[in-house]
SEDREN-23543 format. One record per residue: residue in one letter; y, z negated, x of N, C-alpha, C in turn. Coordinates in steps of 0.2 Angstrom, whole numbers, padded with zeros to 4 digits, always signed. Layout:
BEGIN
AYZXYZXYZX/...
! end
This chain:
BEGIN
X-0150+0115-0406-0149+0117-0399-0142+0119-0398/X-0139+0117-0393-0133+0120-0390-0132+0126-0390/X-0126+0131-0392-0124+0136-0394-0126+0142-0387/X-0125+0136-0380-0123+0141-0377-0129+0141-0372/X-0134+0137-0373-0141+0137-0370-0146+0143-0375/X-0144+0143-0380-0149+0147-0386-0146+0154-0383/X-0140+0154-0383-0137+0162-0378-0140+0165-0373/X-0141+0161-0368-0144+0161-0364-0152+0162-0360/X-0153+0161-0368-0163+0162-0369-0163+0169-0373/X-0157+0170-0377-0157+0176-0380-0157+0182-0375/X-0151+0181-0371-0146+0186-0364-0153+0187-0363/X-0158+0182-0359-0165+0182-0354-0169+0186-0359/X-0171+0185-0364-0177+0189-0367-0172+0197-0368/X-0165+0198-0370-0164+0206-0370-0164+0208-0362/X-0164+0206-0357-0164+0209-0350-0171+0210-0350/X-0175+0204-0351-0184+0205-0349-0185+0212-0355/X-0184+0214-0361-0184+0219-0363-0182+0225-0360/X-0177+0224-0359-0174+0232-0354-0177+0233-0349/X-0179+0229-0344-0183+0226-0339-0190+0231-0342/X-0191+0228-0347-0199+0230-0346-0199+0239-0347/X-0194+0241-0353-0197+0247-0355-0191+0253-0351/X-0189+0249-0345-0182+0255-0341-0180+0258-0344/X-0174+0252-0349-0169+0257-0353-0164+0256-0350/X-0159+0264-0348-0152+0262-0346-0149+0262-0352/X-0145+0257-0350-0138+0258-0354-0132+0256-0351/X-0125+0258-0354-0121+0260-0351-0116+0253-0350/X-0114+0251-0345-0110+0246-0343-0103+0248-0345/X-0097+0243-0350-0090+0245-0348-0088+0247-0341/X-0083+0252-0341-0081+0252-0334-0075+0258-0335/X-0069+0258-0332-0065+0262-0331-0067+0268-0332/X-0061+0272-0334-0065+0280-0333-0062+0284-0325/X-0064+0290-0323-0065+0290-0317-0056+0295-0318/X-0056+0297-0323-0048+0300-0325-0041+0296-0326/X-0038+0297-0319-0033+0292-0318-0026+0295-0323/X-0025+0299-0325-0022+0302-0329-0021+0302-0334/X-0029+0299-0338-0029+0297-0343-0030+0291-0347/X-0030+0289-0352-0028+0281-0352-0036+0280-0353/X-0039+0275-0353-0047+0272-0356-0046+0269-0364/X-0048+0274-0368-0044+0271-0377-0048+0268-0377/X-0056+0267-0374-0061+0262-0378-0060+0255-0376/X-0056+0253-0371-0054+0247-0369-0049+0243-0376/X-0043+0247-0378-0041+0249-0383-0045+0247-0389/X-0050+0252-0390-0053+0248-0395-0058+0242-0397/X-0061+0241-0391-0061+0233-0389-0057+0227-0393/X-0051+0228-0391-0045+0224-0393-0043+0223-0398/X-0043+0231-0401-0043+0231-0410-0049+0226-0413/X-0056+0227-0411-0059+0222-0411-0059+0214-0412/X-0056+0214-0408-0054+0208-0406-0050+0204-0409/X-0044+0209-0412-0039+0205-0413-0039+0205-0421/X-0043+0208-0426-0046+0208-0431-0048+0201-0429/X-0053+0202-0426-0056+0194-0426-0054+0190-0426/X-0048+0190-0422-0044+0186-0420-0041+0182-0429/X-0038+0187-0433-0036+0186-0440-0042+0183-0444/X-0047+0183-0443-0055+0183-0449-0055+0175-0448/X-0053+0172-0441-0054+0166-0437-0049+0163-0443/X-0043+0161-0441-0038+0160-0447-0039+0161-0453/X-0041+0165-0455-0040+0168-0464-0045+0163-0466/X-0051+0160-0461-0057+0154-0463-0053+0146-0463/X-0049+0145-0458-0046+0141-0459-0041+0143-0468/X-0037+0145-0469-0032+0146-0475-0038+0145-0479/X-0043+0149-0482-0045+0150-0488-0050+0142-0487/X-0051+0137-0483-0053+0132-0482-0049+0128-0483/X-0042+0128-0482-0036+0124-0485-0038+0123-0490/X-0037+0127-0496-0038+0128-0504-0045+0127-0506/X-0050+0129-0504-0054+0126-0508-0059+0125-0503/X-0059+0119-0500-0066+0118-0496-0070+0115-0501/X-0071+0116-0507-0076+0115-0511-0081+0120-0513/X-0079+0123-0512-0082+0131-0514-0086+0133-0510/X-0091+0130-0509-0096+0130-0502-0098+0140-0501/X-0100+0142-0506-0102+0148-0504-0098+0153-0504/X-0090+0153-0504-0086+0157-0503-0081+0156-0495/X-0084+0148-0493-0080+0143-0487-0088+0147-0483/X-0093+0145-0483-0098+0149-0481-0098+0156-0478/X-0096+0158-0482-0095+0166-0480-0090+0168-0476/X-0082+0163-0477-0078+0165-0472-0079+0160-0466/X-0083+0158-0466-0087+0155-0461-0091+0159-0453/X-0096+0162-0460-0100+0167-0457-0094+0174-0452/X-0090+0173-0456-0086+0180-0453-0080+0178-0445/X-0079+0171-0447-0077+0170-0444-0081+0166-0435/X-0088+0166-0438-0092+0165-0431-0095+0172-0428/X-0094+0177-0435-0097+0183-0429-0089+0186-0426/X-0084+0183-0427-0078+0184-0421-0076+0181-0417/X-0080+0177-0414-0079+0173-0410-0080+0174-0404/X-0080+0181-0403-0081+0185-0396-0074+0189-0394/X-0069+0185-0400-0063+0190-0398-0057+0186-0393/X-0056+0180-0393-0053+0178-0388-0055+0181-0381/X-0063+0178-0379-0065+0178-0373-0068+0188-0371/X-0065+0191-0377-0064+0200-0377-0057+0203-0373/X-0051+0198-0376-0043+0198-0374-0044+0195-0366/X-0046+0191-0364-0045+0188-0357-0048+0194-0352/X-0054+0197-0354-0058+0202-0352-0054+0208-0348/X-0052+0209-0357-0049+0217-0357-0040+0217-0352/X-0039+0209-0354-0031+0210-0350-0033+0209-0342/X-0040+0207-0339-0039+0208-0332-0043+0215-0330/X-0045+0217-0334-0046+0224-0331-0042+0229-0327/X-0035+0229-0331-0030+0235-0329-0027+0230-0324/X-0028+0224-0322-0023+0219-0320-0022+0222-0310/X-0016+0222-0310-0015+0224-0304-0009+0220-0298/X-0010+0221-0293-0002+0213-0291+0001+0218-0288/X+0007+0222-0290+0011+0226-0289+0016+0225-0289/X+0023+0229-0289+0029+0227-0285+0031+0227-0295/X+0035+0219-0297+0037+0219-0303+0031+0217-0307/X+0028+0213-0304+0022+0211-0304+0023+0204-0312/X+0028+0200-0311+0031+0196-0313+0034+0199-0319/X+0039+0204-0316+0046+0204-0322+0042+0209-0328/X+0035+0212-0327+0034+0214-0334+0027+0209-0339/X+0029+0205-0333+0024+0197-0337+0030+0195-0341/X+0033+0194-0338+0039+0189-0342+0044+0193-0348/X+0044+0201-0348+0047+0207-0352+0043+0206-0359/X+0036+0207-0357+0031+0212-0362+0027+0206-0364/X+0028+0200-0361+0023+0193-0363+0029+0186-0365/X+0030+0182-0357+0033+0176-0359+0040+0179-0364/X+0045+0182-0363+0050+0182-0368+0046+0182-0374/X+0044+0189-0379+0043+0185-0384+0038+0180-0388/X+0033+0179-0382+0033+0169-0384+0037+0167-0384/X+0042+0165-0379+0046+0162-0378+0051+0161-0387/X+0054+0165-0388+0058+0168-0394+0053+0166-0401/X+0045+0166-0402+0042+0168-0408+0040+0159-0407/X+0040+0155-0402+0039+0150-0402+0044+0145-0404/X+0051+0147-0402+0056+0144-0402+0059+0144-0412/X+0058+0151-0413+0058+0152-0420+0054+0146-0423/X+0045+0149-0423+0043+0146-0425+0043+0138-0427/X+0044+0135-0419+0045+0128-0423+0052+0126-0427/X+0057+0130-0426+0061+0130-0432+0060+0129-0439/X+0055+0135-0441+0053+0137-0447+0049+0131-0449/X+0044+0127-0443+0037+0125-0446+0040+0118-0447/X+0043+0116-0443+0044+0107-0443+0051+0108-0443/X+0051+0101-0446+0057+0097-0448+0061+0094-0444/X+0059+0088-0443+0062+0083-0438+0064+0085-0430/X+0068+0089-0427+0066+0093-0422+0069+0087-0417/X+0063+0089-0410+0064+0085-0404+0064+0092-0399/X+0067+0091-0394+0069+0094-0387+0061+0092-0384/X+0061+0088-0383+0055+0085-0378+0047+0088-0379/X+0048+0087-0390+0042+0089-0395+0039+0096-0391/X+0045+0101-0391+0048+0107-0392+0045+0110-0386/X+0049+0107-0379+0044+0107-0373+0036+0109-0373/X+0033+0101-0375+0028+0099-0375+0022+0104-0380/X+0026+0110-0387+0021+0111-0389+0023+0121-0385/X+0029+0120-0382+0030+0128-0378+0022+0129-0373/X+0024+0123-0369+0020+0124-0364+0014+0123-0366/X+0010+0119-0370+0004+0122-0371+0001+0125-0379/X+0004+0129-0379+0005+0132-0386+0003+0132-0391/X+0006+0124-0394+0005+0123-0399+0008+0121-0406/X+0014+0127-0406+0019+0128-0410+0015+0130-0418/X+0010+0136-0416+0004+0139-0420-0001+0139-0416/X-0008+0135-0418-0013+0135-0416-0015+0142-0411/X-0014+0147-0415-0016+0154-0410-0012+0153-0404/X-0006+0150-0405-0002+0152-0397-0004+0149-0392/X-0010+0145-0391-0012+0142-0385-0015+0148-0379/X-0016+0154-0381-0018+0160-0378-0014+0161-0373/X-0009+0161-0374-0002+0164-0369-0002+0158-0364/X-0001+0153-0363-0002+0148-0359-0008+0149-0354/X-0014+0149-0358-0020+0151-0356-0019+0158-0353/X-0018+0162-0354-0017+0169-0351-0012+0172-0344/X-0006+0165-0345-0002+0166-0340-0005+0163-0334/X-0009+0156-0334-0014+0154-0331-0017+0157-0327/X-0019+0163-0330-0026+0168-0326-0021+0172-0322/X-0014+0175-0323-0011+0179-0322-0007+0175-0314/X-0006+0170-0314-0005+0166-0308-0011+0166-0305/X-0017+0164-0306-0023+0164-0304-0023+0171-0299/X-0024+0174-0302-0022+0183-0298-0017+0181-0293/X-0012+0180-0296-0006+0183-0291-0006+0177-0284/X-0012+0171-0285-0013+0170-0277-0018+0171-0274/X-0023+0172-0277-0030+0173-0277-0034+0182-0275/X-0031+0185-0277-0032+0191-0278-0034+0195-0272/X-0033+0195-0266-0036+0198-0258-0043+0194-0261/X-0044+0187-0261-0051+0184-0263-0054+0188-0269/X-0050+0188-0272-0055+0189-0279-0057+0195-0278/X-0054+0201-0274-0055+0207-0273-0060+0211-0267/X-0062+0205-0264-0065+0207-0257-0073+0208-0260/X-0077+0216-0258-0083+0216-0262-0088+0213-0259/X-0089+0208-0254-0092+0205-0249-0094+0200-0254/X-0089+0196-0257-0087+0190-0262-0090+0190-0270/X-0088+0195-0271-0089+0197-0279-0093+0195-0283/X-0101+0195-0280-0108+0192-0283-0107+0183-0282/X-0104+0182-0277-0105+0174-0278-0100+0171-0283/X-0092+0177-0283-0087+0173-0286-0090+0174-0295/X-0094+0179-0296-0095+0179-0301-0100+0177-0305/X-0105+0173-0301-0111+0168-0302-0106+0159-0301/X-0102+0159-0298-0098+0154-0297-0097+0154-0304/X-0090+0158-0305-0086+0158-0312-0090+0156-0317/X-0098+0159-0317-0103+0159-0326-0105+0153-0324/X-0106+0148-0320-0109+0142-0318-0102+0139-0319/X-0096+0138-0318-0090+0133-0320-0090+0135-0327/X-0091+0142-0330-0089+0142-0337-0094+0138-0343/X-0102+0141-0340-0106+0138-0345-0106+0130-0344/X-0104+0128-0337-0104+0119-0337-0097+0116-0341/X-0092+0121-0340-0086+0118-0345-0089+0120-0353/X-0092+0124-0354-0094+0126-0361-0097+0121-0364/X-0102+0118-0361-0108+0111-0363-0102+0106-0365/X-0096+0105-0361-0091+0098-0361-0092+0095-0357/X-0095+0099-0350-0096+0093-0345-0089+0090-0338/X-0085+0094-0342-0079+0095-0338-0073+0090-0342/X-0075+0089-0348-0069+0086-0352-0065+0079-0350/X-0070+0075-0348-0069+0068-0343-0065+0068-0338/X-0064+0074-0334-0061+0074-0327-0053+0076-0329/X-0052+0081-0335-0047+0083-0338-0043+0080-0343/X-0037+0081-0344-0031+0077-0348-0034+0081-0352/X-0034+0075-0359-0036+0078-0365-0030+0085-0368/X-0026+0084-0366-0019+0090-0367-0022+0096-0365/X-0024+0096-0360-0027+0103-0355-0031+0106-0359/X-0036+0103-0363-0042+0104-0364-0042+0113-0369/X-0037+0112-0373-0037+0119-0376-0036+0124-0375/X-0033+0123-0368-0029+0130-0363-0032+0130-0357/X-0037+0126-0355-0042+0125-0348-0045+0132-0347/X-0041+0134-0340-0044+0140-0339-0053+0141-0339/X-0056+0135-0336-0062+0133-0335-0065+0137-0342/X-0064+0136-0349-0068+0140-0354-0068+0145-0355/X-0064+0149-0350-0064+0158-0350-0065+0159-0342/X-0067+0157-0339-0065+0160-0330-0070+0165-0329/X-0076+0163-0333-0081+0172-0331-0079+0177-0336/X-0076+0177-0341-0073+0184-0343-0065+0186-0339/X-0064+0181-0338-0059+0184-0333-0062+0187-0325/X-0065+0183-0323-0067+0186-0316-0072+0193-0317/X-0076+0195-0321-0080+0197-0324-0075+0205-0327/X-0070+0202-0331-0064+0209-0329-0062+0211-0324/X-0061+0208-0319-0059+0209-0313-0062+0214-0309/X-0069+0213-0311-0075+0217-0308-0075+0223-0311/X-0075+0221-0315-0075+0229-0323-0070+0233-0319/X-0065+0231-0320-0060+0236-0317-0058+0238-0310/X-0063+0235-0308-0064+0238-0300-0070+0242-0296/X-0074+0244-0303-0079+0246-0302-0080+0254-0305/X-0080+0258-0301-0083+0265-0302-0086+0265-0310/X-0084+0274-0313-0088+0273-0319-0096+0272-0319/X-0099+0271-0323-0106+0270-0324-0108+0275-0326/X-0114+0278-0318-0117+0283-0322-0123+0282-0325/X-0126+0277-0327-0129+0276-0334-0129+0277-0340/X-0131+0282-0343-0129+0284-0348-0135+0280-0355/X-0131+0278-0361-0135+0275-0366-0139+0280-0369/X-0146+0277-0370-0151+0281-0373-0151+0278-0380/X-0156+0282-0384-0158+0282-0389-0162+0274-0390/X-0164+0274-0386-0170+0267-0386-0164+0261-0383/X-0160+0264-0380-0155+0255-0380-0151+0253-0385/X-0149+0258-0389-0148+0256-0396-0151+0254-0400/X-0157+0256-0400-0159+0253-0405-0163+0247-0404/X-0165+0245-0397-0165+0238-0396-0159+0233-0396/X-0153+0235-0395-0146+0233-0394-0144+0231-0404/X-0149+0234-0407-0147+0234-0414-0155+0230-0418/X-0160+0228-0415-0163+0221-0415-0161+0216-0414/X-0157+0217-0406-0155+0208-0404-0148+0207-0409/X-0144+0211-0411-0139+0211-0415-0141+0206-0422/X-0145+0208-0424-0147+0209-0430-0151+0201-0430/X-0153+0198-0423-0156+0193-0422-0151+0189-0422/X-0145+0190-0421-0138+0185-0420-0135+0187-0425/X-0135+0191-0430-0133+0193-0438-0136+0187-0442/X-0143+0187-0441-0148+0180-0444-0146+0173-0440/X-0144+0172-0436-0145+0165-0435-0134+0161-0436/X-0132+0168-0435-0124+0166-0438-0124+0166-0445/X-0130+0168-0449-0132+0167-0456-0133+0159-0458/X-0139+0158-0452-0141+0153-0453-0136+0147-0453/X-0133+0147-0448-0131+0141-0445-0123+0141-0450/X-0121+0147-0455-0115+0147-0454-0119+0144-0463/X-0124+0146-0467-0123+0143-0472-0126+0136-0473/X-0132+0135-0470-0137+0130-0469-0134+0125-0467/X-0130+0123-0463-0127+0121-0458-0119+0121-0455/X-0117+0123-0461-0107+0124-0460-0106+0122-0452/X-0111+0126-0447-0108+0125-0441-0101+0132-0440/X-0096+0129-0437-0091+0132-0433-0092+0133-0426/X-0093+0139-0423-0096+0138-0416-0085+0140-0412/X-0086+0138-0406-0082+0139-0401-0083+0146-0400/X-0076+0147-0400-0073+0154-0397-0074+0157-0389/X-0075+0152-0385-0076+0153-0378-0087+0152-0374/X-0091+0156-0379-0096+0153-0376-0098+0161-0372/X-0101+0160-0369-0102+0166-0361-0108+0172-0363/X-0111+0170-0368-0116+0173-0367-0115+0179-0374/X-0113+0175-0381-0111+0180-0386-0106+0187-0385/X-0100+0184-0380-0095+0192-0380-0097+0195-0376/X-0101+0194-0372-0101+0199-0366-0108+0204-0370/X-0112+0199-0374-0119+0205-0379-0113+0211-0384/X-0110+0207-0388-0104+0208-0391-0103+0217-0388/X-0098+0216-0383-0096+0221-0378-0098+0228-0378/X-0106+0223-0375-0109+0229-0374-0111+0233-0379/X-0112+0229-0384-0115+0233-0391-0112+0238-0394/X-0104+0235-0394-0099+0239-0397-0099+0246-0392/X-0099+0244-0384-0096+0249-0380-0103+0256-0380/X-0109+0252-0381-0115+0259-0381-0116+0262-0388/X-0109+0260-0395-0110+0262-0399-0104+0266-0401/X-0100+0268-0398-0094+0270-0397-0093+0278-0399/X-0099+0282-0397-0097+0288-0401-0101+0290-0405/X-0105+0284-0408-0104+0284-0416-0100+0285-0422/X-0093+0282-0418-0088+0280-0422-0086+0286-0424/X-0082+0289-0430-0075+0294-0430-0070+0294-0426/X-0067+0297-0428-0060+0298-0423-0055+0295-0428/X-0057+0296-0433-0052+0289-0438-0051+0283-0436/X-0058+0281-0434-0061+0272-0435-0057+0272-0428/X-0060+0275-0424-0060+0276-0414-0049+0278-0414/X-0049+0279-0416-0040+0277-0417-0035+0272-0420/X-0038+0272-0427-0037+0266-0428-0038+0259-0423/X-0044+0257-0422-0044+0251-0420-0042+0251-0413/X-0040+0258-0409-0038+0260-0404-0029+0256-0406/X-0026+0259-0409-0020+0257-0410-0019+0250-0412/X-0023+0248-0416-0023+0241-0416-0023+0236-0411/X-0027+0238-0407-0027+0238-0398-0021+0235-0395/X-0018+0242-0395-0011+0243-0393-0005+0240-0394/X-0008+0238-0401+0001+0233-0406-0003+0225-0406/X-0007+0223-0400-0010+0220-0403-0005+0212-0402/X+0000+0213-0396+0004+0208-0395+0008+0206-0401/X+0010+0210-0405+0013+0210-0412+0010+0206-0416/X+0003+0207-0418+0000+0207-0423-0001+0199-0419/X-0003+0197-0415-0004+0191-0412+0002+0186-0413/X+0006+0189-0412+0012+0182-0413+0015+0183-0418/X+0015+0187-0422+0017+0187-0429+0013+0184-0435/X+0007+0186-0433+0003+0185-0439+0002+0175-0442/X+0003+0172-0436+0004+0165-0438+0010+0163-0442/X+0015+0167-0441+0021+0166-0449+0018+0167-0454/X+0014+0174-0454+0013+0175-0462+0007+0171-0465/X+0001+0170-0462-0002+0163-0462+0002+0156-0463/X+0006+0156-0460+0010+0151-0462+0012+0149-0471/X+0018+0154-0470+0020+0157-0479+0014+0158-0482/X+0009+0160-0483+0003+0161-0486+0000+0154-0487/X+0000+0148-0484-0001+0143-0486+0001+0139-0491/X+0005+0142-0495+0010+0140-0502+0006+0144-0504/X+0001+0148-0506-0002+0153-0512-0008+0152-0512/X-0011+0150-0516-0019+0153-0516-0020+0159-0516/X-0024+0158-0511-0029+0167-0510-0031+0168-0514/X-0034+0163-0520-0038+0168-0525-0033+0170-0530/X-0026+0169-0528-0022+0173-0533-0023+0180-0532/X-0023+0182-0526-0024+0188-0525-0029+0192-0528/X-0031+0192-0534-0038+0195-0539-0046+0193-0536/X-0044+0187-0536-0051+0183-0533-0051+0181-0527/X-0054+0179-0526-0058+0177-0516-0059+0185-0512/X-0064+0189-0516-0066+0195-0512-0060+0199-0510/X-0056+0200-0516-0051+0204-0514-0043+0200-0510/X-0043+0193-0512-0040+0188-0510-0041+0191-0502/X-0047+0190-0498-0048+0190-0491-0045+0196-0489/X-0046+0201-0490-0044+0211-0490-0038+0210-0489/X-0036+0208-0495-0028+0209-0496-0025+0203-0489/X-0027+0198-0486-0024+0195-0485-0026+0197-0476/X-0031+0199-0475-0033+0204-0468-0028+0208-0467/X-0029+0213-0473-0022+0218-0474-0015+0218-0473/X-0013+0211-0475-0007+0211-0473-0005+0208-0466/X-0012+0202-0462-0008+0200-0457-0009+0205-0453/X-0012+0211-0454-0013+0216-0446-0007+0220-0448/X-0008+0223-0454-0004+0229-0456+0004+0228-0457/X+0007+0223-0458+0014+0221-0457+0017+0219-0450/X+0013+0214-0446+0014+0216-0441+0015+0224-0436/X+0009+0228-0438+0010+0234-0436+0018+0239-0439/X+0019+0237-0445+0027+0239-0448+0032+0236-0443/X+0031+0230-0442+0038+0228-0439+0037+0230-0430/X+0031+0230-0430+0030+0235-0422+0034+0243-0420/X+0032+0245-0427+0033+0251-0430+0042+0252-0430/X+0042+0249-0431+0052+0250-0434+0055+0247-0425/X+0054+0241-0423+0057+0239-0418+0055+0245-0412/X+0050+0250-0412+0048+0253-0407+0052+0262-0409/X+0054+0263-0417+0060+0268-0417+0065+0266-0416/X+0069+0260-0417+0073+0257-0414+0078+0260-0407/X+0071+0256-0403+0070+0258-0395+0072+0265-0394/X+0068+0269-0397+0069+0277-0396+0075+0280-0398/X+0078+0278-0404+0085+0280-0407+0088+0278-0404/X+0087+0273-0400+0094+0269-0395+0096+0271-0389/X+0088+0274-0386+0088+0279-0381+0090+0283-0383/X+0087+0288-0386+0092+0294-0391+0100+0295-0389/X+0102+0288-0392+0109+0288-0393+0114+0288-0384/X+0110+0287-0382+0112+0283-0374+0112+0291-0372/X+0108+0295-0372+0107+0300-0372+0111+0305-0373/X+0113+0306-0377+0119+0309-0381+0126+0310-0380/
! end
């Protein structure tokens, strides 16, 4: 069965669930403290962009040994329960998203530039024979490192906004643009859009994300929720979990399927699960992936170099496979987060001196 129709039977039986036993639970949603920043969106993203690294490290340790069924199996498996992290990122970046004055110039500051710059690098590093035209061709839909097709995708939504946005924001409109959006998304999901599209578009087609974007849109313009999560929605929340723990079991060993990173029905379950489990966390865990959150632009355009360089080594040099994967998680979040680290004293010390 189709990945994103089985979602969809799954989404319908937990609603008819809740439905039947009137469990509240609690909806993402801005907090009502404009003062203060919202960390659990933050750690979403940390979320996310973990997964984003688990996605990749399946590709690398499948370079090397795709014969190792039960160790390609499991970075399999790890890699289809992160598959809510793309369509987490598109979510979480229009939440806060606003069309304001400089609207532009901190897209192009705090985004396009260092694309621009980690792209331009990159294809230096990665290819040989360099072409101008090539160069173009892999900027603009970013394909310099497989990951970078996100920034394309993302600036897409970001114009989206900046002509759209009186429409997207009118609450007369809201329910139909966002029954609209889950109807172009799951018909793009199925592939029934692919025939009308330049095969070139197809990995950056806003079409395979447009309800998690419209969907933030909402989120972020919507009053905190007073629903508060009960006892009995977690633990239903931690059945259906458990129901999609067994079936990315199944499909991920029985079936070496690789599901797609854009299907509607997984992140938004995803989301919620994480969001009405949130102060179970410590304030270690709840910081950590908070910051990771934070530095996540780093970790995202960097971590394709050091995947890259890691392509000359086998992972199981790293004292097997199990620690092989640890070590090699380890490095692309935590290194990035270093050179985040330094370039961000940098700034400070510079200021400092200006100062002085």
């Amino acid at each position: 069965m189709e990945w994103e129709l089985l979602g969809i039977i799954l989404a319908g039986m937990l609603l008819l669930t809740y439905n039947c036993f009137k469990i509240p639970f609690e909806m993402p949603s801005p907090t009502d403290v404009k003062e203060k920043r919202e960390i659990r969106f933050d750690i979403l993203r940390g979320f996310a962009m973990i997964g984003i690294v688990m996605i990749h490290i399946h590709s690398y340790f499948q370079f090397f040994h795709p014969a190792d069924t039960f160790i390609i199996h499991n970075t399999l498996f790890l890699s289809n329960l992160a598959r809510f992290s793309v369509p987490i990122f598109i979510l979480t970046s229009a939440i806060f998203l606003r069309k304001k004055e400089g609207y532009w110039i901190s897209k192009f500051k705090h985004l396009i530039l260092p694309y621009t710059l980690f792209s331009i690098l990159g294809y230096l590093i990665k290819y040989k024979n360099y072409s101008l035209n090539e160069l173009i061709e892999f900027y603009i839909f970013g394909k310099v490192f497989t990951p970078f097709y996100f920034v394309p995708l993302l600036l897409q939504f970001y114009l989206l906004f900046s002509l759209l946005n009186p429409i997207l924001l009118q609450k007369k409109l809201k329910p139909w643009i966002l029954l609209l959006s889950f109807s172009i998304n799951v018909i793009s999901n199925l592939g029934l859009l692919n025939q009308f599209l330049p095969e070139q578009y197809h990995s950056i087609s806003i079409f395979n994300y447009i309800f998690f974007f419209v969907l933030g849109i909402n989120i972020g313009n919507t009053k905190k929720s007073s629903s508060i999560s009960s006892e009995k929605s977690k633990y239903i929340n931690v059945v259906f979990f458990t129901i999609f723990i067994v079936l990315l079991v199944l499909f991920s060993h029985l079936y070496g399927t690789d599901l797609k990173n854009h299907h509607t029905i997984y992140p938004i379950f995803i989301m919620i699960f994480i969001w009405n489990h949130l102060n179970y966390f410590n304030s270690f865990i709840a910081n950590l992936f908070s910051y990771i959150g934070n530095q996540s632009i780093f970790i995202f355009l960097l971590h394709p170099f050091i995947i890259h360089f890691m392509h000359s080594i086998d992972p199981y040099s790293f004292a097997g496979p199990f620690f092989g994967y640890i070590f090699t998680l380890l490095l692309n979040v935590g290194l990035p987060i270093m050179v985040s680290i330094i370039i961000q004293k940098g700034k400070f010390l510079y200021r400092s001196h200006r100062l002085t």
